[in-house]
VOGU-3710 file (C-alpha; in Angstrom, 3 decimals, decimal comma):
1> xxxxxxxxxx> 55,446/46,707/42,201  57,488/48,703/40,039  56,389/51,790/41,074  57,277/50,799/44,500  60,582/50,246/43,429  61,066/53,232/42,001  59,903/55,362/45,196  62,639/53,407/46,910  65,263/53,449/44,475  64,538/57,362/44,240
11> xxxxxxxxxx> 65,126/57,830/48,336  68,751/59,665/48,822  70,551/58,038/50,569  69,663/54,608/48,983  70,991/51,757/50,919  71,127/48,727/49,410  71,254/46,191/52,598  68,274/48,300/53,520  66,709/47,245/50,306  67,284/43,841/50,664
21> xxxxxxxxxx> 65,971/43,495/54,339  62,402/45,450/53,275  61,912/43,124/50,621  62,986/39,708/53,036  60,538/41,225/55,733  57,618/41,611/53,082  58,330/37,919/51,597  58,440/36,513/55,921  55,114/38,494/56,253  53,102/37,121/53,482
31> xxxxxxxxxx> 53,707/33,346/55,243  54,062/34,727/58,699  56,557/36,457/61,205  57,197/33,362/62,672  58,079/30,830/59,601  61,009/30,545/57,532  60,778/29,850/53,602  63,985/29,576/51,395  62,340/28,447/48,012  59,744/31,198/48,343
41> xxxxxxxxxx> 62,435/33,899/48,967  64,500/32,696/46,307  61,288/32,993/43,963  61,338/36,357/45,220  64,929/37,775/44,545  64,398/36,286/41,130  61,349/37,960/40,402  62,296/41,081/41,775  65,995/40,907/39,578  63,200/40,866/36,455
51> xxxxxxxxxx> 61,379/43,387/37,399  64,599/45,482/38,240  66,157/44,797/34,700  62,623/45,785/32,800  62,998/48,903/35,095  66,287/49,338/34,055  65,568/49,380/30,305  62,792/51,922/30,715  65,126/53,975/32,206  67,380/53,495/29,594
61> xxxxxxxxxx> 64,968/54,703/27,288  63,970/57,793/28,447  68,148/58,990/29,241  68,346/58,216/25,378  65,140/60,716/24,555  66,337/63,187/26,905  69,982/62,920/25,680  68,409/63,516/22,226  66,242/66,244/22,919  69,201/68,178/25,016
71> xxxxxxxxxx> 71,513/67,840/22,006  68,773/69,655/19,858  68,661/72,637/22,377  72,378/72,895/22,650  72,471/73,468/18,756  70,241/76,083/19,091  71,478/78,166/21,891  74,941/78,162/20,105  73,320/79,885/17,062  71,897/82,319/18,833
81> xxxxxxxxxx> 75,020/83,017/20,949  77,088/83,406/17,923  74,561/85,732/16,604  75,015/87,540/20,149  79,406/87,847/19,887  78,724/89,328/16,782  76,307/92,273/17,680  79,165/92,425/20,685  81,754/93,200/18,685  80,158/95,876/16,392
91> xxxxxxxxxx> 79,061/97,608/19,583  82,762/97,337/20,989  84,040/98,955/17,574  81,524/102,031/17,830  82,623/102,517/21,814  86,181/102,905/20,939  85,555/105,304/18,211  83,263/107,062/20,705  85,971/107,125/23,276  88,484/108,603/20,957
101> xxxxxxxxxx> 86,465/111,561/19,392  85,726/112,165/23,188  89,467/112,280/24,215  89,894/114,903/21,166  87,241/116,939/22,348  88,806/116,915/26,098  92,223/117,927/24,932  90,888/121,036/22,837  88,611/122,216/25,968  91,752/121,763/28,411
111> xxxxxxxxxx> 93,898/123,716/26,112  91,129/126,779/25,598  90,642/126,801/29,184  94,423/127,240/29,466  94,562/129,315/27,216  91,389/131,722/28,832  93,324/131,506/32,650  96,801/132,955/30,931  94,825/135,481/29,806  92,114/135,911/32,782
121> xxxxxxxxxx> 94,998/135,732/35,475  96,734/138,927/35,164  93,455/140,559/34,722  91,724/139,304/38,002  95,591/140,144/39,645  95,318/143,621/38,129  91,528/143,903/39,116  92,589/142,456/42,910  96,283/145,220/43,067  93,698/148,124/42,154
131> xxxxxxxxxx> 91,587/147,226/44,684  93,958/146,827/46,977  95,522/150,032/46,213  92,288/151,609/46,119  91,826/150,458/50,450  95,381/151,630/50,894  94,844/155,213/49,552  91,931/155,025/52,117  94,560/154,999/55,247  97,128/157,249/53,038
141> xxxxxxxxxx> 94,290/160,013/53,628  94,480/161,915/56,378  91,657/161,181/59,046  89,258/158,344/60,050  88,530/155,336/57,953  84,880/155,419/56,636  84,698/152,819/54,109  81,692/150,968/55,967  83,113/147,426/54,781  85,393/147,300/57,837
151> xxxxxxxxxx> 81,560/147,702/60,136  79,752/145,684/58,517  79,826/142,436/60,368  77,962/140,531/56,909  81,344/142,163/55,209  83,850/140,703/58,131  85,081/137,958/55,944  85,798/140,441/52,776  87,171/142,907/55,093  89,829/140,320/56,956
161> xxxxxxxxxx> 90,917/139,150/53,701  91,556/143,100/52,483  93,203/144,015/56,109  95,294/141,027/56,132  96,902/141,302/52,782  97,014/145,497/53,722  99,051/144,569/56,556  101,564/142,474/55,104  102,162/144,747/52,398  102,372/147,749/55,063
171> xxxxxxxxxx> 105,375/145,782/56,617  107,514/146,064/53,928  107,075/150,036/53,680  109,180/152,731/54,492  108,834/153,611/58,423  109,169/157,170/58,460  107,350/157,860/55,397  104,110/156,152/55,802  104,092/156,038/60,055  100,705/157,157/59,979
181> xxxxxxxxxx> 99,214/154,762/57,551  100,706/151,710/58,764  99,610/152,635/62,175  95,882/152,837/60,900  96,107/149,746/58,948  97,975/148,209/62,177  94,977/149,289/64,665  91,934/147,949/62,273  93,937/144,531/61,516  93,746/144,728/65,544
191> xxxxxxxxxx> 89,959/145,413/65,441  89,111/142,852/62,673  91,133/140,172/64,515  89,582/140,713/67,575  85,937/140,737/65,442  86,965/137,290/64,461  87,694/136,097/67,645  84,756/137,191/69,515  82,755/135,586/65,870  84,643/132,319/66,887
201> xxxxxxxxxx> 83,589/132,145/70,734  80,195/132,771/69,440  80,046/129,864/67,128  81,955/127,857/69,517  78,849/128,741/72,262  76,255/127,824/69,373  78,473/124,888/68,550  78,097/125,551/64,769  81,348/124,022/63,714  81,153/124,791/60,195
211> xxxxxxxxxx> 81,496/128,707/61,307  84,141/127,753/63,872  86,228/126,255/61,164  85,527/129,235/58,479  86,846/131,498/61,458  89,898/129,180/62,251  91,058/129,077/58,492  90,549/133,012/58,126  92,203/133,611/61,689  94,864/131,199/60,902
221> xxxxxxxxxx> 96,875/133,750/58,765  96,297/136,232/61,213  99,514/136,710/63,986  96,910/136,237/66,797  95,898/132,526/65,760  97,494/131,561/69,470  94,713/133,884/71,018  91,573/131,699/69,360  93,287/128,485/70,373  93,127/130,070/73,896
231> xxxxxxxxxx> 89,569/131,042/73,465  88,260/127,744/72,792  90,296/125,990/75,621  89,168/128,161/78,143  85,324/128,246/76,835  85,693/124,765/76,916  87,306/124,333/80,561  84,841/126,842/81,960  82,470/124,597/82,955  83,013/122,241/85,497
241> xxxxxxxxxx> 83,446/118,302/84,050  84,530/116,567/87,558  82,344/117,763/90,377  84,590/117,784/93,676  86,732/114,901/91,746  88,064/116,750/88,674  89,841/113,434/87,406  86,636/112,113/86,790  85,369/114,023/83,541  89,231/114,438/82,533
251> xxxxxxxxxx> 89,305/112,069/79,858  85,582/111,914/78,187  86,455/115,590/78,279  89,392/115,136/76,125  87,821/113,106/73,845  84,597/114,624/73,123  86,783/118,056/71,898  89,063/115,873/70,424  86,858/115,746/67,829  85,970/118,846/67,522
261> xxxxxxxxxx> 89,120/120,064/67,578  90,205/117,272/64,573  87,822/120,058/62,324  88,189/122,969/63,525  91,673/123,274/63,412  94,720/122,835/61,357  96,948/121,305/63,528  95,116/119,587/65,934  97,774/117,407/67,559  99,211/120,771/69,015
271> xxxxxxxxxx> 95,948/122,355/70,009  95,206/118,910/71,780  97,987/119,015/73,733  97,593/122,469/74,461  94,402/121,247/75,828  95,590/118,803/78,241  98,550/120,995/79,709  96,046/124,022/80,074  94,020/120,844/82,044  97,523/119,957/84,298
281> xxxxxxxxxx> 98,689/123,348/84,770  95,556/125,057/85,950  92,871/122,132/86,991  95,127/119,598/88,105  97,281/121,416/90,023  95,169/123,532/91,642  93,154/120,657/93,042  96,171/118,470/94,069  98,011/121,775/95,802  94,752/122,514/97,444
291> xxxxxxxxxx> 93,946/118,331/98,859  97,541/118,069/100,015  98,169/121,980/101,879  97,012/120,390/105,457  99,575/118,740/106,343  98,751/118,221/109,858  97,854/114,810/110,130  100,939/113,636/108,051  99,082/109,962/108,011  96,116/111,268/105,731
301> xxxxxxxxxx> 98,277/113,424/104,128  100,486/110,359/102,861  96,741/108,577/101,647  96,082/111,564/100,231  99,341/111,704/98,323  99,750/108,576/96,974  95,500/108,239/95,705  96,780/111,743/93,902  99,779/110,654/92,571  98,515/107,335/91,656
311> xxxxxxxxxx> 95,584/108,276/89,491  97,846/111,541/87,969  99,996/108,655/86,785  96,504/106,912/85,808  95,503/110,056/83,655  98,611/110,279/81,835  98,119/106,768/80,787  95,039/106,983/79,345  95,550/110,521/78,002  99,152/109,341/76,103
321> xxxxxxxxxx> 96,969/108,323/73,113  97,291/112,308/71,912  100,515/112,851/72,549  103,094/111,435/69,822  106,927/112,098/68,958  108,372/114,192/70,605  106,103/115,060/73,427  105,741/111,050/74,564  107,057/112,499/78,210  105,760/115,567/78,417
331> xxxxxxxxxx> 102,240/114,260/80,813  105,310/112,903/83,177  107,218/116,019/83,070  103,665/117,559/84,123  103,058/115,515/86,723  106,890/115,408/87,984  106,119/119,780/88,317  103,003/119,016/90,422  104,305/116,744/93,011  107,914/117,777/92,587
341> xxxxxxxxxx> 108,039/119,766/96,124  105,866/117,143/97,977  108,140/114,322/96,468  111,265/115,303/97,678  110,483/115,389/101,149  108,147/112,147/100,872  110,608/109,608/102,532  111,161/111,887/105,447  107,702/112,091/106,498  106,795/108,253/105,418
351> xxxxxxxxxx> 109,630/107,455/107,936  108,312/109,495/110,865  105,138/108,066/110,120  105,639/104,768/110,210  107,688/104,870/113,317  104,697/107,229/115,247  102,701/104,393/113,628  104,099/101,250/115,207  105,425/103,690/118,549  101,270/104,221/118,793
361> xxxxxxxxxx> 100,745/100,759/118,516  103,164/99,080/120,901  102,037/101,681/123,589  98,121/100,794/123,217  99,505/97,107/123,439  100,991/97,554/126,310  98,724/99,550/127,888  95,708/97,005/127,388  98,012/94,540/129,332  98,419/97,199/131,940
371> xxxxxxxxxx> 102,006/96,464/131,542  104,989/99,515/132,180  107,787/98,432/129,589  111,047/98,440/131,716  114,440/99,144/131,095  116,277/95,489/130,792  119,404/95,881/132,848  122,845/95,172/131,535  123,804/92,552/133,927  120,580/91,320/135,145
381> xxxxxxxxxx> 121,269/87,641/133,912  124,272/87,601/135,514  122,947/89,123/138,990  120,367/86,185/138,189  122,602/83,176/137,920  124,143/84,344/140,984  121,311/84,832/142,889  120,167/81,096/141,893  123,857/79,602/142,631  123,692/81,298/146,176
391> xxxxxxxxxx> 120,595/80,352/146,410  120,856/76,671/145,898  123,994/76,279/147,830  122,433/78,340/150,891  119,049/76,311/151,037  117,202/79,687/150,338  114,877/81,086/147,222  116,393/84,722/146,933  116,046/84,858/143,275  113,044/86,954/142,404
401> xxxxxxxxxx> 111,197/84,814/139,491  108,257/87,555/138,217  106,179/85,435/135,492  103,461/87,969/134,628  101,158/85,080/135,729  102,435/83,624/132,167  101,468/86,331/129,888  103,816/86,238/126,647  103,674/89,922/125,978  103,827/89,235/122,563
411> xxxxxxxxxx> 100,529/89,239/119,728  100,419/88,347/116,300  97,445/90,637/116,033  100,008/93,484/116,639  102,378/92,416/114,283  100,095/92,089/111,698  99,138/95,646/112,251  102,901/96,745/112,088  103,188/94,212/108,961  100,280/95,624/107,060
421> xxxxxxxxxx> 101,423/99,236/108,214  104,870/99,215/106,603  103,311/97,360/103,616  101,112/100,333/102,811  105,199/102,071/103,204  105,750/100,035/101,182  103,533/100,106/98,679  103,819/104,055/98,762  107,325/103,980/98,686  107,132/102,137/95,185
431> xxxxxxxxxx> 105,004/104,790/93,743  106,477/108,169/94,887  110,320/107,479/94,916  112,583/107,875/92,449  113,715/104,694/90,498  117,105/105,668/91,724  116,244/106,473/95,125  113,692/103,342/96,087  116,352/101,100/97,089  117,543/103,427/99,893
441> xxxxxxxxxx> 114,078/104,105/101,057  112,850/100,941/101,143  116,128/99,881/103,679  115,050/103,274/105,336  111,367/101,686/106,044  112,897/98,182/106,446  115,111/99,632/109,223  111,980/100,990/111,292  109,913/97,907/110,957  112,729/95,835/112,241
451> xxxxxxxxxx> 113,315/97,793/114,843  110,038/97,698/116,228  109,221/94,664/115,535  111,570/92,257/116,235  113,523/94,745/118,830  111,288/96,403/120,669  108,661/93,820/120,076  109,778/90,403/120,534  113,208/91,145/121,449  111,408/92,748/124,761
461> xxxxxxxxxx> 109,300/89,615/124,719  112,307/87,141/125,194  114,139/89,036/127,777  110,692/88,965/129,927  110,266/85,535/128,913  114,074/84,472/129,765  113,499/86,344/133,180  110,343/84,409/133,907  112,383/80,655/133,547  112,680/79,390/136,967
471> xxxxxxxxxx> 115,765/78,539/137,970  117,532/75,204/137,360  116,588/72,719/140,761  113,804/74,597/142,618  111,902/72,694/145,012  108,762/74,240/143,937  106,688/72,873/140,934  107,986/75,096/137,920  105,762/77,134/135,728  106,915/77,080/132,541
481> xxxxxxxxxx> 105,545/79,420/129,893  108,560/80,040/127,690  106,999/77,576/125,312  104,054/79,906/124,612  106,911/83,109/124,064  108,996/80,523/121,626  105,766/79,849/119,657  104,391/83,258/119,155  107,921/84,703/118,281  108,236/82,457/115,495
491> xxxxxxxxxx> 104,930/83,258/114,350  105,679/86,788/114,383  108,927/85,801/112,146  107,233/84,023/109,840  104,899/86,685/109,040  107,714/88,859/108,943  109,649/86,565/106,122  106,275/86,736/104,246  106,124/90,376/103,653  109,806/90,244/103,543
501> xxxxxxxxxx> 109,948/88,701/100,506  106,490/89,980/98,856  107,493/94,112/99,553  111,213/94,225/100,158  113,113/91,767/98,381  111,871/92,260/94,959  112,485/96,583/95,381  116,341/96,008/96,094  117,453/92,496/94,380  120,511/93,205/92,072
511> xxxxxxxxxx> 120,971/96,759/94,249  123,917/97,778/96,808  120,565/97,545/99,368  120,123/93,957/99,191  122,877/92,868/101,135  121,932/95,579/103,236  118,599/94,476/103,789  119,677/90,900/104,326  122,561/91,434/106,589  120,101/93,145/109,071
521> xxxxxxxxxx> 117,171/91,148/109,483  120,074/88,013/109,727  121,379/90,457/112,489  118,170/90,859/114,616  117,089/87,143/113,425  119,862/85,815/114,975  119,612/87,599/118,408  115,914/86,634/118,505  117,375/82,974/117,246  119,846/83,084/120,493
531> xxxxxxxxxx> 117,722/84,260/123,065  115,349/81,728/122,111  117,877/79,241/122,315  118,979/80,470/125,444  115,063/80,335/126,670  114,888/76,707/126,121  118,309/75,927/127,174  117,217/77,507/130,596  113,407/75,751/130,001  114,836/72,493/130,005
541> xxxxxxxxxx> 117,561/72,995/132,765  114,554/74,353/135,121  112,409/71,254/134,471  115,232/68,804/134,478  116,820/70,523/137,646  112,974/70,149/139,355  112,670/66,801/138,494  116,345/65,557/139,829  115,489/67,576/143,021  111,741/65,977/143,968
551> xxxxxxxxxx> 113,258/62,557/143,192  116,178/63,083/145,333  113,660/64,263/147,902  110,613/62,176/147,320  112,053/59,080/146,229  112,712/56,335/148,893  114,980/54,117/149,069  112,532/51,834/150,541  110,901/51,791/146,971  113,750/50,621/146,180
561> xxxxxxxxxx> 114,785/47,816/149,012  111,499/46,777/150,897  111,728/44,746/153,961  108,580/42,644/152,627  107,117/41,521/149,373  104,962/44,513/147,865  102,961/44,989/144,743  104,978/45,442/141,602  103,865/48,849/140,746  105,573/52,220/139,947
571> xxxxxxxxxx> 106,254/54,576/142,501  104,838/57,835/143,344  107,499/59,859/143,102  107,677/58,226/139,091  104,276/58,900/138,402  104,697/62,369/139,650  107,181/63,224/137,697  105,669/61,668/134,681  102,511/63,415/135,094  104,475/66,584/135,592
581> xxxxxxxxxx> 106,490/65,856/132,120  103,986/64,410/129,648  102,051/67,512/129,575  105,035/69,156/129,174  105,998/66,932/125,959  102,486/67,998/124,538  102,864/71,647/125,227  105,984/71,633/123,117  104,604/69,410/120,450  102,448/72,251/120,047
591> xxxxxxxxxx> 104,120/75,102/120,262  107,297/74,103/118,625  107,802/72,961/114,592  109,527/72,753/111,873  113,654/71,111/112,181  113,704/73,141/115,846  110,866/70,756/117,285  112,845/67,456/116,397  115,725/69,166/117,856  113,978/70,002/121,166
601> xxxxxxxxxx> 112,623/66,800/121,514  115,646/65,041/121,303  117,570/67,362/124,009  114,268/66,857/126,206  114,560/63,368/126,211  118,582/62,857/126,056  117,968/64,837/129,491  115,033/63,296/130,729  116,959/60,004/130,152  120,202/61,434/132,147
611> xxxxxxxxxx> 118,269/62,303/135,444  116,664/59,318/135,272  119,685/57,351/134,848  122,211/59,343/137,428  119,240/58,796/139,978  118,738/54,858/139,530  122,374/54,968/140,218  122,174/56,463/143,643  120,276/53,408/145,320  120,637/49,431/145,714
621> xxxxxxxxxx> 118,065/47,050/144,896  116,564/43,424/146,207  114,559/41,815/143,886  111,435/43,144/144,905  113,438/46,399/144,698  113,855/45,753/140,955  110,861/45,052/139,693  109,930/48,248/141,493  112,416/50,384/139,628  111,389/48,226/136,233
631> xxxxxxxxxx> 108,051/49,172/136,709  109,746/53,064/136,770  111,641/52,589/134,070  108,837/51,530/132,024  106,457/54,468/133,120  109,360/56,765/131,967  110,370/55,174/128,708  106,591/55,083/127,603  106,435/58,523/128,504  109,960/58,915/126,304
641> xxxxxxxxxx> 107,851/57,136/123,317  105,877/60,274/122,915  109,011/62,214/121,989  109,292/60,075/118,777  112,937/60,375/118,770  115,269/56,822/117,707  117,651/58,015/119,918  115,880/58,643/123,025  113,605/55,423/122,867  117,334/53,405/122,210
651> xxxxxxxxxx> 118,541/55,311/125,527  115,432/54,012/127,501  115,781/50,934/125,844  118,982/50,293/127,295  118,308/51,858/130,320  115,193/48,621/130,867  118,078/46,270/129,503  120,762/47,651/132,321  117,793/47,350/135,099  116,702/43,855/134,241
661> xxxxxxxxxx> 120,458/43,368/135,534  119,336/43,611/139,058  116,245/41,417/138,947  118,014/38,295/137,061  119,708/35,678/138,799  123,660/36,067/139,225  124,429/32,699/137,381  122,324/34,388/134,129  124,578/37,402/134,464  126,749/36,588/132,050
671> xxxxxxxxxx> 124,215/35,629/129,412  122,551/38,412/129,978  125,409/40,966/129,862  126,361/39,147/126,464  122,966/40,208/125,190  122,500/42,538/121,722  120,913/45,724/123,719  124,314/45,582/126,275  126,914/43,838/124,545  128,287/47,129/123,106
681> xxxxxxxxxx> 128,042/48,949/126,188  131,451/49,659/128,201  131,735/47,158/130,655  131,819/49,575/132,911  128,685/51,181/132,650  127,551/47,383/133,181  129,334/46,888/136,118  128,243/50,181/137,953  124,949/48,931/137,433  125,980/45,193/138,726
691> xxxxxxxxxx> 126,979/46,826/142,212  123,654/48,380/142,705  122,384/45,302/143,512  121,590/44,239/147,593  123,252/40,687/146,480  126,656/42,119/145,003  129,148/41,095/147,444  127,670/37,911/147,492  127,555/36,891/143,692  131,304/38,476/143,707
701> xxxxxxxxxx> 132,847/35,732/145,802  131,244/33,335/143,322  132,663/33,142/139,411  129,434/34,642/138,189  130,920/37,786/137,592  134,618/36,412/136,233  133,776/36,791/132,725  132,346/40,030/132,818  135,536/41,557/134,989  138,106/39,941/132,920
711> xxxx> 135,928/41,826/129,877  136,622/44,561/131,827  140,528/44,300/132,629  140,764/44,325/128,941
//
């Protein structure tokens, strides 16, 4: 058992409620799963406490041997680490003696090898002026140079160095005295520099850099360094690197010779930018001048434009990385000399453009309606309104109504294409003007797409629609279609507002332009706002005026006052006009939203409610009469429920309450009058109704009516 406990107690992690429970499931197990024992596992904890302390004390044991045996070692190892700090130190002692006969040794060679250069440098300068003087008695003789060092191409190195320092001596000499010389030494510094170039564009073809930078140094103190500089940008640019695009290999270009140029050259910052403005001088301009002379279609030539312009500006970004200090604008002074000419006469032809543009599109507009745009006369709403007045007074239809069979003339599909039009203006406009100059354009572009849009567009619209309104009390049916024109103008405006605010607004906020811009779409706004007003103004008085006519003409007044009992049913002039208006209600449900459709529906039934109540008054009613015009009342004010309007359904409300006055009996009267739907109704309004009835002169001589008279009086 102990050695069981010891493969337990050794387990990591030991738990010691994990302990306990194996050794309480062994003890259940030896007298079954089933049965418990106390005494027996008692017994058990006790015997396993022994064995745990004789476990412990063997334990103990062996820590004390081990303790023992590790204090032994330790004594040991310290011995022999002493032994170690002491062979340490002696070796320390000989390295610093070491290091100081080897710092005595250094200071005596550095002082003999000073010592050797005093004495070796005005011998290798006296060696170096006789040779030199030696080369320039050479061009002091008369005739051709034949020292074959300034041939030999395995000698061009020796000979540039001899030719250079020739040259700058020869500068300092006499002019008329040595003429002849210095123009010798002048013509083969010439023919050695130009040895060294064509060495350099040889390397630079083998692309042995090593060479190419040997050449650059040697060249470097030569007065033609600019000419090598040349020779590797243009052996580098003579290959093609963008196809048909040259953008394209622009900047891997730039960054490949970069490199190159980082060891070839001394100053590679300048040779860099040399680079690039040899790239936008020559490449770049070339290409754009060549995309952009066709400038017959000014539409593509505008595309074209701004895709140049834009990924110029695109280039410059990414190439900025090499240019630093002082040159940080000189890629947009580049690009500013490229596009300069085409720039300052952009707005001009973005503005004829866009108005060809949307002229194009309102013609194929109108042309797929088959429709002529006319000339809207001055005073042909006036010549209108008379011709309706003289024609309602006369009996006779003179007014000539043309309703285009109820076409709106107006599409959001072509004001979207107008829209999206001027927002590629727009866009443009941002890119190619001046920071100082976008405001102004953008009202420029702002201008045209009004124009065209909401004046020649919709404006044209309304005046078509406004002519198509019947006029007010026709006897004919009216067609009425000036819902469909209200709809799809504001449409159009909202559309409008949208790129409004998303391409103009944020160009010229905190400019002189934005009131500008404001103050004229609130200036065509609010003529499209009043002729739509006007529209349903005239909408409503040519429905209205309909209905008051075919009642006045259709209605009976034996609906009203039958000789015999009949069935308590609308009549058919009611249910006419009700399914004449309901449709109606729908249509501008539909068509109209926002704060205007409340509005509308209010007006709508305010006058619905008027006809209805100034005809009611023109008849007198029996009691079979009544419920007759009850039954009408309630077909209209269900109808009026649709408008969803307090007011309207309180007018129709009262207008039940006032009928019920003719059905009741004259002693309820009274009571009735007294009621909370008439009670704050002038009397009156009560009264008028009162005398409708068949039975009024009859209930008058009684007292049924005292009260409400006296009411009255006062």
């Amino acid at each position: 058992m102990l050695s069981q406990y010891v493969e337990e107690l050794e387990q990591d992690p030991f738990e010691v409620e994990e302990f306990i429970e194996r050794l309480c499931w062994r003890t259940n197990n030896e007298i079954g799963s089933d049965q418990f024992d106390p005494d027996l596992l008692y017994e058990t904890f006790v015997e396993t406490i022994k064995d745990m302390k004789i476990l412990q004390e063997r334990q103990q044991r062996k820590c004390d041997k081990l303790e023992e045996a590790l204090k032994e070692e330790q004594a040991i190892f310290v011995k022999a680490i002493d032994k170690f700090v002491a062979k340490h130190q002696v070796s320390v002692d000989y390295f610093h003696q070491l290091d100081e006969k080897i710092n005595s040794v250094a200071g005596k060679v550095i002082h003999l090898g000073e010592q050797l250069q005093n004495v070796n440098m005005p011998r290798s300068r006296a060696v170096e002026a006789q040779l030199l003087l030696n080369h320039m008695a050479e061009f002091l003789t008369p005739g051709p140079i034949v020292n074959d060092i300034y041939s030999d191409k395995s000698k061009l190195y020796e000979a540039a160095d001899i030719i250079q320092k020739l040259f700058q001596i020869s500068q300092d000499l006499p002019a008329q005295r040595f003429a002849n010389a210095k123009k010798k030494i002048e013509s083969k510094y010439d023919d050695v520099e130009m040895q060294l170039i064509e060495e350099f564009a040889t390397a630079q073809k083998m692309e042995n850099i090593e060479r190419m930078k040997e050449l650059s140094d040697i060249l470097s103190q030569f007065k033609g360094y600019t000419q090598v500089i040349d020779v590797y940008i243009e052996q580098s640019q003579a290959t093609t690197y963008g196809g048909r695009d040259v953008f394209e290999g622009i900047v891997p270009l730039c960054h490949k010779h970069y490199k190159i140029i980082q060891q070839v050259f001394n100053a590679p910052d300048k040779v860099i930018s040399k680079f690039i403005l040899n790239i936008y001088q020559l490449k770049i301009n070339q290409f754009v001048q060549t995309k952009l002379d066709d400038r017959k279609d000014e539409n593509k030539y505008l595309k074209t434009l701004s895709e140049l312009y834009s990924r110029t500006m695109k280039l410059s970004a990414e190439l900025q990385e090499f240019f630093k200090g002082s040159e940080d604008d000189l890629l947009q002074k580049l690009t500013a000399n490229i596009f300069d000419r085409h720039l300052a006469t952009y707005i001009e032809v973005e503005s004829r453009t866009l108005d060809a543009k949307c002229q194009v599109e309102l013609k194929k507009f109108y042309e797929t309606k088959n429709h002529q745009k006319k000339q809207i006369e001055r005073f042909q709403e006036l010549r209108r309104d008379m011709q309706a007045l003289i024609g309602s007074r006369a009996n006779i239809n003179i007014a000539q109504i043309e309703d285009y069979g109820g076409e709106t003339f107006l599409s959001e599909e072509l004001a979207i294409n107008l829209l999206q039009q001027s927002s590629h203006a727009f866009e443009r406009c941002c890119l190619l003007s001046k920071e100082t100059d976008l405001p102004r354009n953008i009202l420029k572009l702002t201008d045209t797409l009004l124009r065209y849009l909401l004046h020649e567009h919709c404006d044209y619209a309304l005046d078509l629609g406004l002519q198509a309104i019947p006029i007010a009390e026709c006897k004919s049916v009216p067609q009425i279609y000036f819902f469909d024109v209200a709809q799809k103008c504001n449409a159009i405006v909202h559309l409008l507002e949208k790129t409004y605010n998303a391409s103009v607004i944020p160009n010229v906020i905190g400019t002189p332009q934005y009131t500008d811009c404001i103050q004229k779409k609130r200036s065509y706004l609010e003529t499209v706002e009043n002729k739509i007003e006007t529209g349903l103004e005239r909408t409503l008085n040519a429905i209205f005026g309909w209905v008051k006519t075919y009642l006045s003409s259709e209605q009976k007044k034996s609906d009203f006052k039958p000789d015999t009992d009949v069935d308590t049913v609308a009549s058919n002039a009611c249910l006419a006009v009700v399914q004449y208006l309901n449709p109606l209600i729908g249509l501008i449900q539909k068509t109209i939203d926002g704060e205007n459709l409340a509005a509308v529906l209010t007006e709508f039934g305010i006058r619905y409610h008027r006809v209805v109540f100034e005809h009611l008054q023109q008849f007198q009613y029996n009691t079979a009469g009544a419920m007759c015009a009850i039954c009408d009342v309630n077909e209209y004010r269900k109808s009026a429920r649709v408008l969803q309007s307090p007011l309207v359904t309180q007018l129709f409300d009262v207008l039940h309450a006032l009928c019920n006055l003719l059905l009741v009996k004259h002693e309820n009267l009274q009571e009735v009058c007294g009621g909370e739907t008439l009670n704050y109704l002038d009397k009156s309004v009560v009264m008028n109704f009162i005398q409708l009835r068949s039975d009024y002169k009859t209930i008058k001589i009684s007292n049924s009516l005292k009260g409400i008279s006296d009411q009255r009086m006062v």
